[in-house]
N, C-alpha and C positions, 0 to 999 in steps of 0.2 A: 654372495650376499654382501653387500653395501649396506650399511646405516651410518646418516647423520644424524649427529646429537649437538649439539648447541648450548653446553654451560652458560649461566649469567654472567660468569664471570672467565669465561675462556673466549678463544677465537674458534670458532668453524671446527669442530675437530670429525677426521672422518674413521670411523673405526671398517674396517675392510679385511678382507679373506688375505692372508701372509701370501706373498710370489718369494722364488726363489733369488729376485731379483735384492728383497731384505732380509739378505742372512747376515750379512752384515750389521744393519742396523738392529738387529734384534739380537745378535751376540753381544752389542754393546750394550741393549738396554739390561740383557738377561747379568750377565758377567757385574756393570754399574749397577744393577740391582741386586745383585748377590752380596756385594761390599758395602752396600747402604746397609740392607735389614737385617745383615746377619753379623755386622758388626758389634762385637764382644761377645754373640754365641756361637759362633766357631773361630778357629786358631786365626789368629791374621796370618799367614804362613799361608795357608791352605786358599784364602782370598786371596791371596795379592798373586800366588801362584797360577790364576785365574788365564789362561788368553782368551784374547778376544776372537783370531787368528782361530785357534784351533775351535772354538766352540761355529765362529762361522763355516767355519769346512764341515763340521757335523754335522750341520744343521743342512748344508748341502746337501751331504747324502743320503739324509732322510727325506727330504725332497725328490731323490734319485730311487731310493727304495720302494716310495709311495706306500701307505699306511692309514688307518684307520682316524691319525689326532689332526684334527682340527685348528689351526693356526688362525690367530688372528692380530692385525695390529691396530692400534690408535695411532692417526697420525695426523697432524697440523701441517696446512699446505706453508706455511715458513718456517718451519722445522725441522720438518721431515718426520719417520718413527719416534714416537716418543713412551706406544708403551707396546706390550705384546702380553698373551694370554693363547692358551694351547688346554685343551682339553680333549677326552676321548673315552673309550671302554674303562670301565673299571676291571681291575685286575687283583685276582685275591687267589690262591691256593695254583696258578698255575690256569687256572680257567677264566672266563668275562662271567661278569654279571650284565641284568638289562639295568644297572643303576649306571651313570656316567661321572667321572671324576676328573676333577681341575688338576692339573698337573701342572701347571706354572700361571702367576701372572705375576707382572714387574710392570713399572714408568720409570722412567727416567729422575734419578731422585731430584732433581731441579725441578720436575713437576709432577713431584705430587703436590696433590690438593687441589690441582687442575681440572677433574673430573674425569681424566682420561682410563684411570683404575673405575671408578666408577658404570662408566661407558663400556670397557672392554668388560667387566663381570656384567651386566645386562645383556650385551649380544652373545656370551657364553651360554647365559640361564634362558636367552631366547632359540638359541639353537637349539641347545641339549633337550629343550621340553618339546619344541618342534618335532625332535628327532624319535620322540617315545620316551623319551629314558623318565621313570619318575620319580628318579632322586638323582642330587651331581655331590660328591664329596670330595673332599679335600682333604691331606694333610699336612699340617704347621706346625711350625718346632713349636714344643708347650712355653719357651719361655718369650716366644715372639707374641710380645702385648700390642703392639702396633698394627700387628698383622689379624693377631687373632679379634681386635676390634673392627677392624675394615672388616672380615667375614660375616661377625656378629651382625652390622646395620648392615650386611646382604641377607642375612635372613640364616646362616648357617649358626647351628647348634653344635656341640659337640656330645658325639653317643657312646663315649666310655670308653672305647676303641683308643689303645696307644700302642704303641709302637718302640722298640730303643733303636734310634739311627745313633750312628759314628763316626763322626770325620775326625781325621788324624788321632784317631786314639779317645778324642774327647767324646764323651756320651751326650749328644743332643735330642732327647726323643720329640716324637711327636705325638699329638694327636690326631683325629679324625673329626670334624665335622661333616656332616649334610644339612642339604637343603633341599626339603622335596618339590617338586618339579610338576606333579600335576595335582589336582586336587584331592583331597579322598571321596572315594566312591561314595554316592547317596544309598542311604537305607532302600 
């Protein structure tokens, strides 16, 4: 699936199904988006320790594996990739639920505010609803206000659900948002 989307204030941008061909670009957007948002809640150690290298060879051979997540990128034809977003089954005790959960989105921090993050969460929330699922969640570190605003004006809420995550020692937890996905049943 293909969509264009056309910000006021951007150029042409086309948000398209990920190829194996930008594992590249999407290591860099993922890795440069790792050290933008998560800059002062986790260890600078642990970011700058990041490759770009080894996260494109992953991302290869999950390509190679073939899998259930859903890749997508933004991209401006004199750019190139500039953002990416990946979603797929939600996963909770070892079993799937029918809800679907955002597992990554990042741009490139030179463009945000582009609409490129905005575009890639619409063709997510147009997939996943396509697909049945009628809730997609997410989790964000609780102290990413940045982030947790960008989900808020997508429509996600947070349902109480945290989590404690850990990098290098340091306690970053998260929470849980959703955003339901089809409408509720009529009486």
């Amino acid at each position: 699936m293909i969509t264009r989307t056309t910000p006021a204030h951007a150029p042409e941008l086309l948000v398209r199904d990920m190829t194996v061909e930008d594992c590249e670009a999407v290591a860099t957007v993922r890795v440069r988006g790792w050290r933008s948002a998560y800059a002062g809640l986790m260890p600078r150690a642990h970011l700058d320790a990041m490759s770009i290298a080894e996260d494109a060879e992953r991302r290869r051979g999950f390509f190679a594996e073939g899998n259930e997540v859903v890749n997508v990128v933004a991209e401006r034809a004199d750019l190139g990739v500039i953002g990416w977003a990946a979603y797929g089954p939600y996963r909770e005790n070892g079993g799937r639920l029918a809800r679907a959960e955002l597992y990554a989105i990042y741009v490139l921090p030179e463009r945000k505010g582009t609409g490129a993050g905005r575009a890639l969460m619409s063709e997510v929330l147009a997939r996943a609803g396509a697909a049945g699922h009628p809730d997609l969640a997410l989790w964000v570190l609780r102290e990413n206000a940045p982030a947790r605003r960008f989900y808020a004006r997508a429509g996600f809420r947070p349902d109480g659900a945290e989590e404690p995550f850990e990098v290098d020692g340091v306690p970053v937890p998260e929470v849980r948002c959703v955003r339901p996905l089809t409408p509720p049943a009529a009486c």
